[in-house]
C-alpha positions in Angstrom: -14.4 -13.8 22.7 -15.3 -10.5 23.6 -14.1 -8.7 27.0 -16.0 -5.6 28.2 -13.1 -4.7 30.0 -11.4 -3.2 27.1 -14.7 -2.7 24.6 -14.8 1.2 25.4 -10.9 1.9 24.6 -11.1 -0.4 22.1 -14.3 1.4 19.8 -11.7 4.4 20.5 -8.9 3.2 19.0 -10.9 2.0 16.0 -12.5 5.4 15.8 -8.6 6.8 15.4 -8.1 4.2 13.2 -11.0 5.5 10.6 -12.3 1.6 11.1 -16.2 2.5 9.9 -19.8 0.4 10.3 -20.7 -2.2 10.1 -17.5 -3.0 11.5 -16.8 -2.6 15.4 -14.0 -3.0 17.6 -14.2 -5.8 20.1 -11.3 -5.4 22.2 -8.0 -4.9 22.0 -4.4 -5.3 24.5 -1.5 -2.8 24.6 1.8 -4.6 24.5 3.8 -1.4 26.4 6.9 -3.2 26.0 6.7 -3.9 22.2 5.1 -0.5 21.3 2.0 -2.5 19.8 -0.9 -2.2 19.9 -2.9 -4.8 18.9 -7.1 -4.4 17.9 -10.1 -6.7 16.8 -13.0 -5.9 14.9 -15.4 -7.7 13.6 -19.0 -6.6 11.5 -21.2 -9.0 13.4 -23.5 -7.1 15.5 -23.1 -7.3 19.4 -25.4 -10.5 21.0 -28.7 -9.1 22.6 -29.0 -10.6 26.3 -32.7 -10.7 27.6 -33.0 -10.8 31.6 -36.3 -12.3 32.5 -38.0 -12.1 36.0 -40.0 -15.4 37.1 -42.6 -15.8 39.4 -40.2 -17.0 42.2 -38.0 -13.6 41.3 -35.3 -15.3 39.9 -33.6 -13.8 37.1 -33.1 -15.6 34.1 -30.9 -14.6 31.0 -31.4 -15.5 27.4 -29.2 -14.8 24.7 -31.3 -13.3 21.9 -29.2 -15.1 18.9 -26.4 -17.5 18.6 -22.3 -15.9 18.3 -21.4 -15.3 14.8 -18.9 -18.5 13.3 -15.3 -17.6 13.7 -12.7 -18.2 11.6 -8.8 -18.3 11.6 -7.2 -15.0 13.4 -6.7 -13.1 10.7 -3.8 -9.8 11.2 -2.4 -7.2 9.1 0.1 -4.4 10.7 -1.8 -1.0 10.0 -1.1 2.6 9.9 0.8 4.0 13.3 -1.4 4.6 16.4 1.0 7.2 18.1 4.0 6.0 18.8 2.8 2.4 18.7 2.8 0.1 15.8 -0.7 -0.9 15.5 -2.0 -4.4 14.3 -5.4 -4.8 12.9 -7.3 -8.7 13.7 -10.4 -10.5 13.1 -11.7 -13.8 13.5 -14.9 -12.9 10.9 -15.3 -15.4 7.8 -13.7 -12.5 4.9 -15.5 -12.2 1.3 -13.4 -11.4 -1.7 -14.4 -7.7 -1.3 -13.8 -7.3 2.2 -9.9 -7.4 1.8 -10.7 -4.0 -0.3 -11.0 -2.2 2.6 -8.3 0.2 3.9 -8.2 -1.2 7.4 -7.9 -5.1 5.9 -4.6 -6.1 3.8 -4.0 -8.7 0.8 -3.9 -12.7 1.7 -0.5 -13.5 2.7 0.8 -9.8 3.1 1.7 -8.2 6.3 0.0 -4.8 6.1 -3.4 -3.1 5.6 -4.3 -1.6 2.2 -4.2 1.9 4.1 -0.4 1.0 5.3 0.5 -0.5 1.8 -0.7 2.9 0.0 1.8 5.0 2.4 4.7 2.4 1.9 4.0 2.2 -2.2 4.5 6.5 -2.2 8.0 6.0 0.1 8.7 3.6 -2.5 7.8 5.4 -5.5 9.5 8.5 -4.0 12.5 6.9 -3.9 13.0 6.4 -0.2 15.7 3.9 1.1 14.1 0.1 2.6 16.1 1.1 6.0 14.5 4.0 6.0 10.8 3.3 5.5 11.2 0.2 8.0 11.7 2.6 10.7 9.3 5.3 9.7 6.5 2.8 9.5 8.0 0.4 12.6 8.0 -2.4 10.0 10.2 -5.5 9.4 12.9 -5.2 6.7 11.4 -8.9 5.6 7.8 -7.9 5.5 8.6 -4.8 3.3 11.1 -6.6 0.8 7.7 -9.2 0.9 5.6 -6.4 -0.3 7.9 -5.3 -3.3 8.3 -8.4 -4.2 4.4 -9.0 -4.5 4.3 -5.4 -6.3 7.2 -6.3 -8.6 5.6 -9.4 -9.7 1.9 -8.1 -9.9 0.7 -10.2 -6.9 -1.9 -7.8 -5.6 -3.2 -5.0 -6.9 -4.7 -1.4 -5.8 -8.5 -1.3 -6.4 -8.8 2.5 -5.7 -12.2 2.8 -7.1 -13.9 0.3 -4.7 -12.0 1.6 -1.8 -12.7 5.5 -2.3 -8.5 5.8 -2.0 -6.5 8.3 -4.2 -5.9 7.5 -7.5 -1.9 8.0 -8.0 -1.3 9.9 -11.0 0.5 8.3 -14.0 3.4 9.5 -16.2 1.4 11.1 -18.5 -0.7 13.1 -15.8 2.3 13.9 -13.9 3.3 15.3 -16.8 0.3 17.4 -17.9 -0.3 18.6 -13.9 3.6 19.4 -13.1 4.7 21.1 -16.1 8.8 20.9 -16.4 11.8 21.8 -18.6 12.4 18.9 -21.2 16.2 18.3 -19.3 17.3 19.2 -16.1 19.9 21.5 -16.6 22.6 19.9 -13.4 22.5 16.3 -14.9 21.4 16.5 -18.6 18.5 14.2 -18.0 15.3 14.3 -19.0 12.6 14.8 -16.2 11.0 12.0 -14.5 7.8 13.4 -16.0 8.9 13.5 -19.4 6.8 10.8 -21.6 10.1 9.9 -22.7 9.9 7.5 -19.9 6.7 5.9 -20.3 7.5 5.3 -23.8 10.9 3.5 -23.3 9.4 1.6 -20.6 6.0 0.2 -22.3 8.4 -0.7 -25.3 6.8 2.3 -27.4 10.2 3.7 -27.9 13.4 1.8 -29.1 16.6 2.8 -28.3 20.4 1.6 -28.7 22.0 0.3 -25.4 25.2 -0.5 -25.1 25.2 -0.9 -21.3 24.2 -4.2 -19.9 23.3 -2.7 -16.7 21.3 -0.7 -18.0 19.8 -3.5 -20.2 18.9 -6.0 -17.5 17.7 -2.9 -15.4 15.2 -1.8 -18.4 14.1 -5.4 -19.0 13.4 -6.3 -15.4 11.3 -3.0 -15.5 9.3 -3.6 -18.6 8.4 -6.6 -17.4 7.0 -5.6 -14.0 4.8 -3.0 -15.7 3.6 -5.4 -18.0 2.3 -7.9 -15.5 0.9 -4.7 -13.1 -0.4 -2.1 -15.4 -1.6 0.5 -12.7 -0.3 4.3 -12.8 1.0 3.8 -9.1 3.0 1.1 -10.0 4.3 2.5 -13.6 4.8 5.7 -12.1 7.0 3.8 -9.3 9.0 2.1 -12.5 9.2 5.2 -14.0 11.1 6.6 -11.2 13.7 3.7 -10.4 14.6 3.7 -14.1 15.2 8.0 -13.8 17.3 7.3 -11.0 19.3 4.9 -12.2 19.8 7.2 -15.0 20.6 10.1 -12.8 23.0 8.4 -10.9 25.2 6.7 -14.0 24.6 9.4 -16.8 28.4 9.5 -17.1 28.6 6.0 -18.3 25.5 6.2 -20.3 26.5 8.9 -23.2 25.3 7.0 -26.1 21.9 5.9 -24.7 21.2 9.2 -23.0 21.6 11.4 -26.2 19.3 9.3 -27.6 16.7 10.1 -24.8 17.4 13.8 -24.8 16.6 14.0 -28.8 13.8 12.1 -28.7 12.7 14.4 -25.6 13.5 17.2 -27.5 11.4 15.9 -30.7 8.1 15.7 -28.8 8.8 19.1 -27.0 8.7 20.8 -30.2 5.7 18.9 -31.7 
């Protein structure tokens, strides 16, 4: 149900929120103590009340259509309102397309699609869980549930339906950030080197000796092969570098085979 009370701050808050027609806000409640906020929208057009007059003066109301059918409260955590964690709700009967939108999320995932495309760039940047959970005021559960999801290609990122940027992939990365073949502190190849992409879509063999490293590379090439986006490559791409980075002493054998082959396609 609708409470006028709170209809005026609420359209606010879902003006702040980007939140765009049809869709409206409907109310929402500020949980001071929790640091939530918590807002409804829905796309159903606001019921038109006609006051009639009759003869005797009496006023008479009619309600112009019937209320839109609810469903189930629907709730995804979205993007930060402040210094509030901000919760997005609805009780509208969704379509297939409407969970594309940036201020709905996935079925059976916690956040909005415009919170889950700020998480995925911590993530692919390399930024500790711990960390993220309190940038974004998140639970340590719901984000492990997201990876999880990502890692096993259980939702996707449809950024041509939702007008969202298109993260670049490995091979962009390494056309638009141009860098030395090996970094000259660790001896590694670059993170944008196509060395990458080709060890990790199975384009390039190598000799591993390391079963860390093994399992690791495995676990990876099967992730990208169930979710075969450029976000979620390019996130691959960057776990396998730093694992790399961080055990290059250990890895002699396998690493001199990555910095020939890097060199090879330099020079082509």
């Amino acid at each position: 149900m609708e409470t006028t009370k709170s209809a005026g701050m609420a359209e606010q808050l879902a003006r702040a929120a980007n939140i765009a027609l049809p869709w409206r806000a409907t109310r929402c409640h500020i949980d001071v103590a929790g640091r939530m906020v918590h807002l409804w929208i829905t796309r159903h057009p606001e019921q038109r009340v006609i006051k009639k007059r009759n003869w005797l003066g009496m006023t008479t109301v009619h309600i112009a259509s019937p209320p839109p059918p609810e469903g189930p409260d629907l709730h995804w955590l979205h993007l930060n309102c402040m210094d509030f964690a901000c919760t997005i709700h609805t009780v509208d009967q969704l379509d297939p397309r409407h969970h594309d939108l940036p201020w709905f999320g996935q079925n059976g995932l916690p956040f909005t699609n415009g919170l889950s495309k700020q998480l995925l760039a911590c993530l692919t940047e390399g930024l500790e869980m711990s960390a993220i959970c309190a940038l974004f005021k998140v639970t340590f559960a719901d984000l492990w549930k997201f990876k999880y999801a990502l890692d096993n290609g259980l939702i996707r990122f449809d950024h041509a339906a939702t007008g969202k940027p298109v993260a670049l992939g490995a091979a962009a990365v390494a056309q638009a950030q141009p860098a030395p073949p090996v970094s000259a502190e660790s001896g590694v190849p670059e993170v944008s080197d196509p060395v990458w992409e080709q060890l990790l879509t199975g384009s390039l063999v190598i000799q591993i000796k390391t079963l860390g490293f093994q399992l690791l590379l495995t676990k990876l090439m099967q992730q990208v092969s169930l979710q075969q986006t450029d976000d979620v490559k390019l996130l691959k791409l960057r776990e396998l570098h730093r694992y790399v980075e961080r055990n290059a002493r250990s890895l002699g054998m396998e690493l001199q085979q990555l910095r020939s082959h890097a060199l090879e396609m330099g020079a082509r």
